[in-house]
C-alpha positions in Angstrom: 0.0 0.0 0.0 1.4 3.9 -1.4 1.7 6.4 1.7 -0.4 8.6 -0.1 0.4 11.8 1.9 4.1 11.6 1.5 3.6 12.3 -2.0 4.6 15.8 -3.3 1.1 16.2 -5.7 -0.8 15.2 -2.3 0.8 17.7 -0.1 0.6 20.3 -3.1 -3.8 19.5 -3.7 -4.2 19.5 0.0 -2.8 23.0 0.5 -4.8 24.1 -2.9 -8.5 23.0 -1.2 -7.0 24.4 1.8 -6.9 27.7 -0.7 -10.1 27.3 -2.3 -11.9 27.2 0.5 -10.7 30.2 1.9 -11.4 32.4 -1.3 -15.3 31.1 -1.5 -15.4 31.9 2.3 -16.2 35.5 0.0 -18.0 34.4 -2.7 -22.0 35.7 -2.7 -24.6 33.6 -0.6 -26.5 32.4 -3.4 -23.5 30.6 -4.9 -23.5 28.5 -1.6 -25.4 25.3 -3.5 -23.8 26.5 -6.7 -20.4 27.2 -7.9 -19.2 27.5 -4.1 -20.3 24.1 -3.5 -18.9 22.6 -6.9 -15.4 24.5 -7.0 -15.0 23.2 -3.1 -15.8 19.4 -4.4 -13.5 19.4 -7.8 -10.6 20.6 -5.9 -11.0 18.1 -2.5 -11.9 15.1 -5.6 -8.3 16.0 -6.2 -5.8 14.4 -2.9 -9.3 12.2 -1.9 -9.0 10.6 -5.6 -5.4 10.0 -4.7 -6.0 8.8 -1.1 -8.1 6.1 -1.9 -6.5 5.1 -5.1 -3.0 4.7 -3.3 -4.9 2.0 -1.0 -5.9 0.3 -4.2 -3.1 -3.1 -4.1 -2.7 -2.9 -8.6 -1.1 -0.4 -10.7 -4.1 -0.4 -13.1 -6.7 0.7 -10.3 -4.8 3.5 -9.0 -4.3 5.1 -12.3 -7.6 5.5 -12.9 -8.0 6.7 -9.7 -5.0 9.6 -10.7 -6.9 9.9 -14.2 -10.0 11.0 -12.1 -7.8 13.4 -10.2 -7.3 14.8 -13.8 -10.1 15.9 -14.4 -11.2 17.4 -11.1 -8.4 19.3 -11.3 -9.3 20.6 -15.2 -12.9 20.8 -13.5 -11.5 23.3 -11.0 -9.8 25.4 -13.5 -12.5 26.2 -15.6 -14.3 26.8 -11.7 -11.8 29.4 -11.2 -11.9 30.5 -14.6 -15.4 31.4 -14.1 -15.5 32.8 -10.4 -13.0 35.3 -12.3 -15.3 36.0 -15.0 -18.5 36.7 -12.5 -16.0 39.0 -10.5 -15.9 36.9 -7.3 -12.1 36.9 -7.4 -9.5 39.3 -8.8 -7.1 38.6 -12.5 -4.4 38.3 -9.6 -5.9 35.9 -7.3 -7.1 33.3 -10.3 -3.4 33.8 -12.3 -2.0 32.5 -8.5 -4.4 30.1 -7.9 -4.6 28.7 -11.9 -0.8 28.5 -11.7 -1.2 26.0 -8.5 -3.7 24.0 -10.5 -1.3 24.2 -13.3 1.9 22.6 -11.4 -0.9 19.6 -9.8 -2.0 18.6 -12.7 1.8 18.5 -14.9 2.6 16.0 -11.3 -0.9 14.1 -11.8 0.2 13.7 -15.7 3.7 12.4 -14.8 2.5 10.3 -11.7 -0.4 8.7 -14.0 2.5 8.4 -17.1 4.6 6.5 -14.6 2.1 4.7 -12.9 0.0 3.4 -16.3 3.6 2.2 -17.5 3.8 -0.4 -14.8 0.0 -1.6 -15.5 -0.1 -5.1 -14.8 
């Protein structure tokens, strides 16, 4: 079994829910059911994807599982992408927060290269 939270692209997603939680903290009230709540679950899909993938015992199961953390990720940047458009966070604060996405998901790519490689 993978210790899951030694892994750099764990530690790196974790601190980036820690993030978007924080910035929707200011988002309006009526996005509470909306894009707060779906921006929130993309990014934690991210290291909870990972967490229960790396207890998964063959190579082939826990790459899908990084594959899903893919696409929450992508999910999350078009979440951001879009909070910036509605005006709920500044150019500034997505560029920083898109850049974080950015670096996760080149480690998720490598991690699911390298991981889909030793498929059994």
């Amino acid at each position: 079994m993978r210790n899951i939270k030694e892994y750099e692209v764990f530690k790196k997603s974790h601190k980036l829910v820690l993030e978007i939680y924080k910035i929707t903290k200011n988002f309006p009230k009526e996005e509470l059911y909306g894009l707060i709540s779906q921006l929130r679950r993309s990014a934690y899909s991210i290291p909870m994807n990972l967490s229960e993938g790396g207890t998964r015992q063959g190579e082939k199961e826990f790459s899908q599982f990084v594959n899903i953390a893919l696409g929450s990720c992508e999910e999350m940047r078009y979440q951001l992408l879009l909070s910036k458009d509605l005006g709920y966070i500044d150019l500034e604060r997505f560029e920083e927060l898109d850049n974080k996405a950015e670096i996760v998901k080149k480690m998720l790519s490598k991690l699911y290269l390298k991981v889909s490689s030793r498929k059994q």
